[in-house]
C-alpha positions as CSV (number, residue, x, y, z in Angstrom):
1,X,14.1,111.0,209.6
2,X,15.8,113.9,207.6
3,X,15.9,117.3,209.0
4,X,15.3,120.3,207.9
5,X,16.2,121.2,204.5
6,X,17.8,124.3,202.8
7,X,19.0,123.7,199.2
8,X,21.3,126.6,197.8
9,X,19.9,127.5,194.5
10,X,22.0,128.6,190.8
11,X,21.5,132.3,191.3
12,X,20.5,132.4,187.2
13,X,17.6,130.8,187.8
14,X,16.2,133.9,189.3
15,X,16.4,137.2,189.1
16,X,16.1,138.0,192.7
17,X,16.6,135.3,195.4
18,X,12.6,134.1,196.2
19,X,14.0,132.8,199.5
20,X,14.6,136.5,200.9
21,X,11.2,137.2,201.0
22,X,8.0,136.1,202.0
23,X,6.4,137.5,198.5
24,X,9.1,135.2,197.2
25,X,8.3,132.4,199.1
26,X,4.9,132.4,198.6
27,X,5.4,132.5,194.7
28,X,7.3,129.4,194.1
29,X,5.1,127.5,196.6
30,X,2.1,128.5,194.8
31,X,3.4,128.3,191.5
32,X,4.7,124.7,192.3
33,X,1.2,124.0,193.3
34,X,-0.8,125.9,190.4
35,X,1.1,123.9,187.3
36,X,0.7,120.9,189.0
37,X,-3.2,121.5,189.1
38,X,-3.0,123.8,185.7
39,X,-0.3,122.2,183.8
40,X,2.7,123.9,182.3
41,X,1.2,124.5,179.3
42,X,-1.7,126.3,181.1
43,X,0.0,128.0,183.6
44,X,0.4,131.8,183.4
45,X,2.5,134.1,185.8
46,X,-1.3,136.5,185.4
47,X,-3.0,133.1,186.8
48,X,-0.1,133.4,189.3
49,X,-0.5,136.4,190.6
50,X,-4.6,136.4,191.4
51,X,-3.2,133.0,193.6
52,X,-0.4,135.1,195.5
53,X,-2.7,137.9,195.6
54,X,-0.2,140.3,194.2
55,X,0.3,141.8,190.4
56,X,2.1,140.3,187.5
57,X,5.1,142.8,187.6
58,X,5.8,141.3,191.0
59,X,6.5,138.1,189.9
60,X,8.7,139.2,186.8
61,X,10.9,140.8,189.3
62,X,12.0,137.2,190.5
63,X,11.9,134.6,187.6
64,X,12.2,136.2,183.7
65,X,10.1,133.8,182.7
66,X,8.1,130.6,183.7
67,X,10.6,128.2,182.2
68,X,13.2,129.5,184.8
69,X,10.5,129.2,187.1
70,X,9.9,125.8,186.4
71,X,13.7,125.0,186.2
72,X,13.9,126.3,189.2
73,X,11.7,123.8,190.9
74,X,12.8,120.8,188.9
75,X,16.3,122.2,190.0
76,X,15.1,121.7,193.4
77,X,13.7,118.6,193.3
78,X,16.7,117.2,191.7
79,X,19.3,118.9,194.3
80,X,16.6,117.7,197.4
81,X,16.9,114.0,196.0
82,X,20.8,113.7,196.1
83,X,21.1,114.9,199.5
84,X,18.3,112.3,200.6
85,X,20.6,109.6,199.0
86,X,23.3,110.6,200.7
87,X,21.7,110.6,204.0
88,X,20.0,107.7,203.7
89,X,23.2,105.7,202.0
90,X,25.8,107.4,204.6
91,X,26.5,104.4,207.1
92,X,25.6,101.7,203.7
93,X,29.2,99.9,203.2
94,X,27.3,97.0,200.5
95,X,27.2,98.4,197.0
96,X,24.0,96.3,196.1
97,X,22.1,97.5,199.2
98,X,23.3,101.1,198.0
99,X,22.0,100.8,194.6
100,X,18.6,99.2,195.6
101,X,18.4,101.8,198.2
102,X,18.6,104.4,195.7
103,X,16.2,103.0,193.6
104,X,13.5,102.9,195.8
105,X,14.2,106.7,196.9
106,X,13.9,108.1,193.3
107,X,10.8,105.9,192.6
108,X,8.6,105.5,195.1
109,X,6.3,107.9,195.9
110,X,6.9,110.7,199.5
111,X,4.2,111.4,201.9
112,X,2.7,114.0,201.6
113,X,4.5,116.8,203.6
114,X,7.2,114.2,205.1
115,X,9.9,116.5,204.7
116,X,9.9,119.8,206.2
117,X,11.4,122.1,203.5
118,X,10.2,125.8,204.3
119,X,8.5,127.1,201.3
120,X,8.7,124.0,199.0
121,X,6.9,120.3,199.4
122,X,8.5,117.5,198.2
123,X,5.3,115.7,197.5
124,X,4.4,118.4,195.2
125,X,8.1,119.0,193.5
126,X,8.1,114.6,193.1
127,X,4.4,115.3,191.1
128,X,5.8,117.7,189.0
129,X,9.1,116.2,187.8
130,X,6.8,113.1,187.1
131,X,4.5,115.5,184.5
132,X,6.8,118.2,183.8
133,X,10.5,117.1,184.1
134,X,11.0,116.7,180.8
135,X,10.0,120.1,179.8
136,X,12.9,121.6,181.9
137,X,15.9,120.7,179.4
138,X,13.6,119.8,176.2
139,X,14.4,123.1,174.8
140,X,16.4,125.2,172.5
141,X,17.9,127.0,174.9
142,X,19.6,123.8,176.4
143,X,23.0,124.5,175.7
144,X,22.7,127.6,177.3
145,X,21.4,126.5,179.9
146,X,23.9,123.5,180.7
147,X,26.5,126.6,180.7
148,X,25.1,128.1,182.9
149,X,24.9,125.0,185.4
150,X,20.8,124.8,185.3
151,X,21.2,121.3,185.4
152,X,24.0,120.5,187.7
153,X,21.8,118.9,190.4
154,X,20.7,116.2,188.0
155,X,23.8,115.8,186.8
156,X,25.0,115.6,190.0
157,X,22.5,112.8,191.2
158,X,23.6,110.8,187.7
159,X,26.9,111.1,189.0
160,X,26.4,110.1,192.3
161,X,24.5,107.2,191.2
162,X,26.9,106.1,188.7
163,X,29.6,106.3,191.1
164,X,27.8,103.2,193.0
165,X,27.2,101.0,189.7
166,X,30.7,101.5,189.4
167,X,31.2,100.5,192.9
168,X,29.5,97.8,192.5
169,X,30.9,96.4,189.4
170,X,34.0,98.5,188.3
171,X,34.3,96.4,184.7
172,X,30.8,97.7,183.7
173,X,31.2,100.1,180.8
174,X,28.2,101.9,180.8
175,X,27.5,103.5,184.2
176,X,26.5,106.9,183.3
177,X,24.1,105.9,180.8
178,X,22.2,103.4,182.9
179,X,21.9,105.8,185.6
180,X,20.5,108.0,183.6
181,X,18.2,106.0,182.0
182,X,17.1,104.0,184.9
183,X,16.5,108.0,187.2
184,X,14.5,108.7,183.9
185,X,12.2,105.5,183.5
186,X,11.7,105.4,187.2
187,X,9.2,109.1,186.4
188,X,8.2,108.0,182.9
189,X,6.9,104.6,184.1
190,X,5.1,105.8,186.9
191,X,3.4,108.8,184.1
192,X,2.6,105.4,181.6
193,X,1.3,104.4,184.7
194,X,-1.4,107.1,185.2
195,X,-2.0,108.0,181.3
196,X,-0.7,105.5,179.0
197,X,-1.0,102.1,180.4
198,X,-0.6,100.0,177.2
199,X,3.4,101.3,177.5
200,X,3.9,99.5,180.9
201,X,3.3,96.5,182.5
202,X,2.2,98.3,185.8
203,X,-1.1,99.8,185.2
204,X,-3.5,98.1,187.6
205,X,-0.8,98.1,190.6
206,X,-1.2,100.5,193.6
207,X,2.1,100.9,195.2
208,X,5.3,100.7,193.3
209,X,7.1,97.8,194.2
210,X,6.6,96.2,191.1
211,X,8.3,98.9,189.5
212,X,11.1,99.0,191.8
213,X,11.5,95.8,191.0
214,X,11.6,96.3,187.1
215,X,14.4,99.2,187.7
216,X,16.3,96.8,190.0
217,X,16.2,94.0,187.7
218,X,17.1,96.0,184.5
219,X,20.3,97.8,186.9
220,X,21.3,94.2,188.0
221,X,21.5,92.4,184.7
222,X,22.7,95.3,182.9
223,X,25.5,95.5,185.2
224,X,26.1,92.0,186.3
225,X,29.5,90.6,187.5
């Protein structure tokens, strides 16, 4: 079981630090909650702030807008995953135990509230990076962004999970890539899934072990010996 968790956040994702306060707090975990239920596209800091019980002003003194706001959570999300694959691959001295270890971590669905996090549910964060994820470096503002390290937990993550594929098979070429790739099928196959069955070969299944064993299949031939 994990224990608590605290994730240090890029300090340009915010204008003031939401974890100093309980205003702030109450903000991102309500605003994590409200685009999930709204959608992005939908969601307005005004609609916010009759949630939070508090003005629209308010929440402009934390995030300058609700890109950052969502970038922020994604951010989390992304940051919260990597430490659960180190945890969980720690003691793991078998590459290909590692890798499908990792796999089912990024894919499969949490419990609802299985992680105590303080202010932010995992549960909620996974929902969102399954609808929203894109949306968070889909933008013009990308290069800015990647200078200014918005997106150094996912790249971090990538990393980490490249590392293994090299681990596992240091003569594959391509380890970056398929990491990538395979972190972002494992979210878009589980949204064909839910909205757009005729792009996956999953839509009548209720768990996700056939998926896992999609992603593990394309990692292992992909990067086979």
């Amino acid at each position: 079981m994990l224990p608590e968790v605290r994730i240090k956040m890029n300090d340009k994702l915010f204008l003031r630090n939401p974890e100093e306060s309980a205003l702030g707090k109450r903000i991102v975990k309500h605003g994590l909650a409200l685009i999930n239920k709204l959608g992005f596209e939908d969601f307005t800091f005004k609609k916010l702030a009759t949630e939070v019980n508090t003005t629209e002003a308010s929440i402009y003194r934390y995030f300058e807008n609700k890109h950052k706001l969502l970038v922020y959570l994604i951010t989390w999300y992304w940051s919260f995953l990597e430490y659960k694959v180190v945890f969980s691959i720690n003691n793991m001295t078998n590459s290909e135990t590692k890798l499908k270890t990792i796999i089912k971590i990024i894919t499969e669905e949490p419990m609802n509230e299985s992680v105590k996090t303080d202010f932010i549910s995992e549960f909620e964060s996974y929902k969102l990076v399954i609808w929203e994820g894109s949306k968070s470096y889909l933008t013009r503002n990308v290069s800015k962004d990647n200078k200014d390290r918005l997106f150094k937990p996912y790249k971090d993550l990538c990393e980490r999970f490249s590392s293994i594929i090299k681990e596992y098979n240091p003569k594959y070429k391509f380890p970056h890539s398929l990491a990538s790739t395979i972190l972002e099928m494992a979210h878009s196959q589980k949204f064909f899934k839910q909205n757009l069955p005729a792009l996956t070969d999953f839509p009548k299944e209720e768990d996700d072990k056939k998926i896992i064993l999609f992603l593990e299949s394309l990692l292992f031939s992909s990067s086979a010996k």
